[in-house]
N, C-alpha and C positions, 0 to 999 in steps of 0.2 A: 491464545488460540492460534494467532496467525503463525507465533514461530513455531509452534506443534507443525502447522500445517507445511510450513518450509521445511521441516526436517524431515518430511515423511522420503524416505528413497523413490518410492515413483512419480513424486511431482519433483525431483530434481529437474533442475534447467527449464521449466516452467512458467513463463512471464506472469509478473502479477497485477494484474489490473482490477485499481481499487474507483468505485464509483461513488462521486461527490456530489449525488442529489440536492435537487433545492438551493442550486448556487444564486439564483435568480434573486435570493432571497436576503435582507440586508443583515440579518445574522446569520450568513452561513459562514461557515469558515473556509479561508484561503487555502488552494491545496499545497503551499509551502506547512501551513500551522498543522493538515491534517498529517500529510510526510512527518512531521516532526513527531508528533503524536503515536503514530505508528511506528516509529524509528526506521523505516522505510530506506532511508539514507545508512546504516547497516547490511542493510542487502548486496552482497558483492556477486553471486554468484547465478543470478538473474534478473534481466528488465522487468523494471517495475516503471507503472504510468497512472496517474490520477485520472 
């Protein structure tokens, strides 16, 4: 769904900010594992931030 949402032509160049609720928490996951997850690290063509 998210790279539907990168390909759409009007959110070209669009920053993506992804929100990592409940880090407080001793299972949450690191936002290196969540980027990996998302392939986030594929994104060239706009910032992306956890």
């Amino acid at each position: 769904e998210l790279a539907e949402l990168l390909d759409e032509e009007k959110l070209s160049g669009v920053p993506v900010l992804v929100f990592a609720n409940k880090q407080d928490l001793l299972t949450a996951a690191p936002a290196s594992e969540i980027a990996e997850g998302l392939n986030l690290h594929t994104i060239r063509d706009r910032v992306w931030q956890i």
